[in-house]
KEFI-178795 format. One line per 3 residues: number of its first residue (from 0); their letters; for each residue x, y, z of C-alpha. Coordinates in steps of 0.5 Angstrom, whole numbers. Example, Ala and Ser with C-alpha at 12.3 -4.5 7.8 and 13.67 -1.06 7.14 Angstrom:
BEGIN
0) AS) 25:-9:16  27:-2:14 .
This chain:
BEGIN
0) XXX) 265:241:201  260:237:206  254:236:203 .
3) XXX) 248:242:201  242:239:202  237:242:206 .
6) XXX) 230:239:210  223:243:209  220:245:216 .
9) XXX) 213:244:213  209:238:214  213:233:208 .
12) XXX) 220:236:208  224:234:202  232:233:200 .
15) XXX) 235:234:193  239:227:193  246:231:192 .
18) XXX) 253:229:196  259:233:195  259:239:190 .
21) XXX) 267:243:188  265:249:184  268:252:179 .
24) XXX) 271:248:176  271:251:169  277:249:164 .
27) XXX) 279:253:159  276:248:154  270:244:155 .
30) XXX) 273:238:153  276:236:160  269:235:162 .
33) XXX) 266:231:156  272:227:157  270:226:165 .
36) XXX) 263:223:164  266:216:164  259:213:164 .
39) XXX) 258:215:156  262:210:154  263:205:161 .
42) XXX) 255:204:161  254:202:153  251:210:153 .
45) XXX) 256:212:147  255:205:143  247:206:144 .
48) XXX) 247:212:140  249:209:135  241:206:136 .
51) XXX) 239:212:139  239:219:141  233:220:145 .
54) XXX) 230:223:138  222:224:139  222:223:146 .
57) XXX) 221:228:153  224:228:159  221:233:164 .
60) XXX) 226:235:170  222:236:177  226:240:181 .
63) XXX) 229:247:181  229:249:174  233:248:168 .
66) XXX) 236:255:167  236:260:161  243:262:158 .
69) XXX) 248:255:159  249:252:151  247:245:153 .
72) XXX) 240:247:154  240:251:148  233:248:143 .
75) XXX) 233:243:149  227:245:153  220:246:150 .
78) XXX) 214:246:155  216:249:163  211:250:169 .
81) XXX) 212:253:176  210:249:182  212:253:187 .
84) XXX) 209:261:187  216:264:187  219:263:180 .
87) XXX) 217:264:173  211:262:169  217:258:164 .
90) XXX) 220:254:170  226:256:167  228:261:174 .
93) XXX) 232:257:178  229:257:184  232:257:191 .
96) XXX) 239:260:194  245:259:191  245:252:194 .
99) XXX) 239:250:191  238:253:185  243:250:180 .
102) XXX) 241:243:182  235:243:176  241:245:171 .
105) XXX) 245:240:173  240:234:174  239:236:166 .
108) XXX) 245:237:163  246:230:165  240:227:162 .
111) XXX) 240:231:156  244:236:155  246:238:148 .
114) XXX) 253:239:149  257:246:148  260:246:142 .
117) XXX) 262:240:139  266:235:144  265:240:149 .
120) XXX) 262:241:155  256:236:159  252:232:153 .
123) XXX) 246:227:157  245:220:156  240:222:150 .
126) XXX) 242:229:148  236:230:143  231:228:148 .
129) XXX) 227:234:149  226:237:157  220:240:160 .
132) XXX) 223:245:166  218:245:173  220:248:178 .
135) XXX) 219:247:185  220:250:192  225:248:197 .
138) XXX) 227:251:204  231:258:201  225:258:196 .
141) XXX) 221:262:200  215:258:198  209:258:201 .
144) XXX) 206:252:198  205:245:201  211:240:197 .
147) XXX) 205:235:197  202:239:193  207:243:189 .
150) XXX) 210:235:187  202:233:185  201:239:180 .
153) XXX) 208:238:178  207:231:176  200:232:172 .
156) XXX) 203:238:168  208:233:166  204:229:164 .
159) XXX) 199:233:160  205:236:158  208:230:154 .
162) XXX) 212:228:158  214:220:157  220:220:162 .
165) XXX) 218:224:169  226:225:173  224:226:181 .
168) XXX) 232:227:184  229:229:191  226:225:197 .
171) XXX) 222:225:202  226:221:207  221:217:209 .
174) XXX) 217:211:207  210:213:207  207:219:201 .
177) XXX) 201:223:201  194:221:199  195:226:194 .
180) XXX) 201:223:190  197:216:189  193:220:184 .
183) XXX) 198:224:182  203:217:180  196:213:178 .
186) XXX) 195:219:173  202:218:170  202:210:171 .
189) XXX) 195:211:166  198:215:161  204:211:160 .
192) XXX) 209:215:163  216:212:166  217:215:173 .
195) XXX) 226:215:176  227:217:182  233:218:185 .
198) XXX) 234:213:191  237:219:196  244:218:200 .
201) XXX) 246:216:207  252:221:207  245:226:208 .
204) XXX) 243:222:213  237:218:208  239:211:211 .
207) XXX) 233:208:207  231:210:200  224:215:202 .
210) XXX) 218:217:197  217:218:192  223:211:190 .
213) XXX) 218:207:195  211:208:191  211:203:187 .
216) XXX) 212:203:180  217:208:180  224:206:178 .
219) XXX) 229:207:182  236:208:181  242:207:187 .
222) XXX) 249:211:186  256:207:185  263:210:185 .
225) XXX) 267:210:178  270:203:179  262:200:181 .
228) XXX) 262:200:187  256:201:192  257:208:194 .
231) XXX) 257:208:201  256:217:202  253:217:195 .
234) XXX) 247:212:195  242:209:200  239:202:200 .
237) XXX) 232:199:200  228:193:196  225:198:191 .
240) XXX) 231:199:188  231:198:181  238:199:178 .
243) XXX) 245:203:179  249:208:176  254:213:177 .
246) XXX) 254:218:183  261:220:184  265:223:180 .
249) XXX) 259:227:176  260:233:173  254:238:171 .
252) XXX) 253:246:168  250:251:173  246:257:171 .
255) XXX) 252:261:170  254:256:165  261:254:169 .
258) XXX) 262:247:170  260:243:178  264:236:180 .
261) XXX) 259:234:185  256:227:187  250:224:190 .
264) XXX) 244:219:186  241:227:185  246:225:178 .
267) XXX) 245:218:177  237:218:176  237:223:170 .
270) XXX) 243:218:167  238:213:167  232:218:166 .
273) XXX) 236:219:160  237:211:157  229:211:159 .
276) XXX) 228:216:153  233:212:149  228:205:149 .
279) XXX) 222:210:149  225:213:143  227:206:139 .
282) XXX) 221:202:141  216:208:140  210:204:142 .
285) XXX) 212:200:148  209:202:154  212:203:161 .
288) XXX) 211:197:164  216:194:158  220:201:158 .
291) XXX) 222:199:165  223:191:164  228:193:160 .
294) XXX) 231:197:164  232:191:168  233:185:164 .
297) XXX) 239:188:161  242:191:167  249:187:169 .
300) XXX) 250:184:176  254:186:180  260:181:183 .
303) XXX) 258:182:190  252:183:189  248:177:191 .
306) XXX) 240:176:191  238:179:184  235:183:185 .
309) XXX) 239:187:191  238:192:196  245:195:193 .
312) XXX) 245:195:186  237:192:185  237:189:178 .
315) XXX) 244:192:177  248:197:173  245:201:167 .
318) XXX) 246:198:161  245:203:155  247:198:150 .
321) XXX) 243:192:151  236:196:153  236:199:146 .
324) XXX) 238:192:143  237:186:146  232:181:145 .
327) XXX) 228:181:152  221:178:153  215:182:154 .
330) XXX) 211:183:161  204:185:163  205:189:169 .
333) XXX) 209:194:172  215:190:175  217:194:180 .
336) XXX) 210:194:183  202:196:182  200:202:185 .
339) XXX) 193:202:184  194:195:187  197:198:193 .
342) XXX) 191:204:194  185:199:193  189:194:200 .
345) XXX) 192:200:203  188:206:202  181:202:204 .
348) XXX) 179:207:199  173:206:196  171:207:188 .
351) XXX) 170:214:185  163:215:183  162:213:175 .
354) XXX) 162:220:171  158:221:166  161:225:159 .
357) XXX) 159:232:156  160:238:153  164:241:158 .
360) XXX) 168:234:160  167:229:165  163:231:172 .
363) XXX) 162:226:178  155:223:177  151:222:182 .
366) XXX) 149:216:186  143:211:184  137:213:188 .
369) XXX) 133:208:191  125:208:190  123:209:196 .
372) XXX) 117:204:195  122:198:196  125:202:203 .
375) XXX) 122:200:208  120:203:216  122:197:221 .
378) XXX) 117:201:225  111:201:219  107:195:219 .
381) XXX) 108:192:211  102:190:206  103:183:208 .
384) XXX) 103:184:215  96:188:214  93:183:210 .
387) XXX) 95:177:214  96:178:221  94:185:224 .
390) XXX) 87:185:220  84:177:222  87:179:229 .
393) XXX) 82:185:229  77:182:227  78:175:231 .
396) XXX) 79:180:237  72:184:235  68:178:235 .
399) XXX) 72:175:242  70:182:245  63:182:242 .
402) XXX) 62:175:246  64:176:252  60:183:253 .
405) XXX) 53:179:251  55:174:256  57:180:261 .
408) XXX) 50:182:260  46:177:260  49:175:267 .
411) XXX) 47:182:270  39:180:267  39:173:269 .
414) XXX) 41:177:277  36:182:277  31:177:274 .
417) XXX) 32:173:280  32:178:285  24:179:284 .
């Protein structure tokens, strides 16, 4: 089936990062499709839950909604949100036509999703992490609100919200972002939340990773096929990448509880969105930063990789095992990159005005004043000028006046004298 993805006619345009989706797939007993995600195991996901199992940890899911109904999404969502306008309060409508809307569900149930029964069905990475369902509007949506402005709110909401892992399966298929996401990110990075987002597929015409995978601090995921390899269709490439992980070959569950194969990095980030809440969950009071380098410093190499890391596979394969248990060294910045750094050199941005607390919340304060005494006119003589300057030379130009009108006059008396 050729891909699905479908471009915003608005000012920012974005794209779900899925490729190639085979529907209805639907066995008669679920255990083909537990047996399908052969990243459980190949990824060290299976021997991290013998660590952890994503407890105590939440992920929120931007995209079209975590729908009501599928077994693996049952106790799993606390908290939702609609971005869009056109879907429910809960954020649990999928939003979008029929190509659209099962894309939240399935980017969830491969995060952390609960299975369907035991042994049946999808089970995520971290299957007793919590989800947070947002939905926003694509194309079929109808919506009418500014992508740039559904993702900002998007992104707050999840953070205020309690998200500690923030999964984006979308591009923008451009570098650049709105000024509106440098707040909405910076918020995120100051609250401690680790943000994944999707790498995008040249297969859809994303030739080169786009925001949000360029904004920096963000982790970024590329896509490889079931033997490892760069996935040519299924992934883009780009310096910012930070690891790679399976987008072909993937399975999901769509609203109606029916199984999807389907493929794209829309799949790979939840399964690293996923073994970002297993590190959150074994090492609780780590930060983001550290979240992320351990992400990285663990990740296997791939063969032909190179340069570690690559515009290929970045730091290289997730690997859920070692992140949740090797020994790796603590860091002081994010290693993917220092939005706040990049806004004060590429925004010119000056600084916000301090605030000042009350009852109801921080307002902007309001600059110093300056005393007017101390601002002077050019055009206005100063004190100094007064005193020294202008005053002497009145008087000076006076006594000169009065001098030469008495000899003026003295002159004219000398003549009429003469006369007689």
């Amino acid at each position: 089936m050729p891909s699905k993805n479908r471009v915003l006619p608005a000012a920012l345009a974005a794209v779900f990062v899925f490729g190639s989706v085979t529907a209805g797939v639907t066995p008669a007993h679920a255990d083909p499709v537990r047996d399908a995600e052969y990243w459980l195991a190949n990824y060290g996901v299976t021997e991290a839950w013998n660590t952890t199992r994503g407890a105590g940890t939440t992920i929120a899911v931007i995209d079209t909604g975590i729908a009501n109904g599928p077994a693996e999404f049952n106790g799993a969502v606390v908290a939702g949100h609609d971005a869009s306008g056109v879907g429910s309060p809960d954020g649990r409508t999928p939003v979008g036509g029929a190509d659209e809307n099962p894309h939240g569900s399935w980017v969830a149930s491969l995060a952390a999703g609960r299975g369907n029964g035991e042994g049946n069905g999808v089970i995520g990475t971290a299957p007793e992490a919590n989800l947070i369902s947002i939905s926003v509007g694509f194309q079929s949506s109808g919506s009418t609100v500014p992508f740039a402005d559904q993702i900002a709110d998007a992104v707050r909401f999840a953070v205020d919200n309690g998200a500690d892992v923030i999964n984006m399966s979308l591009t923008t298929n451009t570098l650049d972002w709105p000024e509106s996401w440098d707040d909405a990110f910076s918020y995120a990075n100051e609250n401690n939340v680790v943000v994944v987002a999707a790498a995008g597929n040249r297969g859809s015409g994303t030739e080169q990773i786009g925001a949000p995978a360029t904004i920096p601090g963000v982790l970024v995921v590329a896509g490889v096929d079931p033997s490892g390899a760069a996935s040519w269709n299924a992934s883009s490439q780009g310096i910012t990448l930070a690891v790679a992980a399976p987008s072909e070959e993937l399975v999901g569950v769509s609203p109606d509880g029916s199984y999807v194969s389907w493929a794209g990095t829309s799949g790979a980030s939840p399964i690293v969105a996923g073994i970002a809440a297993l590190v959150r969950s074994r090492f609780p009071d780590m930060d983001a930063a550290n979240v992320i380098q351990r992400l990285i410093a663990t990740a296997t190499p791939a063969a032909d990789q190179g340069d570690v890391p690559s515009p290929i596979y970045g730091y290289g394969y997730v690997n859920a095992a070692r992140a949740v248990t090797a020994d790796v060294q603590t860091v002081d910045a994010n290693p993917m990159g220092d939005l706040a750094a990049w806004i004060t050199q590429h925004r010119k941005a000056e600084a916000a005005p301090p605030e000042i607390p009350t009852d109801k919340g921080s307002v902007p304060a309001l600059p110093p004043i300056e005393k007017t005494a101390n601002v002077h006119n050019p055009f206005l003589p100063t004190t100094e000028s007064l005193l020294y300057v202008s005053i002497p030379l009145a008087v000076f130009l006076g006594t000169a006046t009065l001098v030469v009108l008495g000899a003026i006059g003295a002159t004219r008396q000398f003549k009429r004298v003469a006369r007689r």
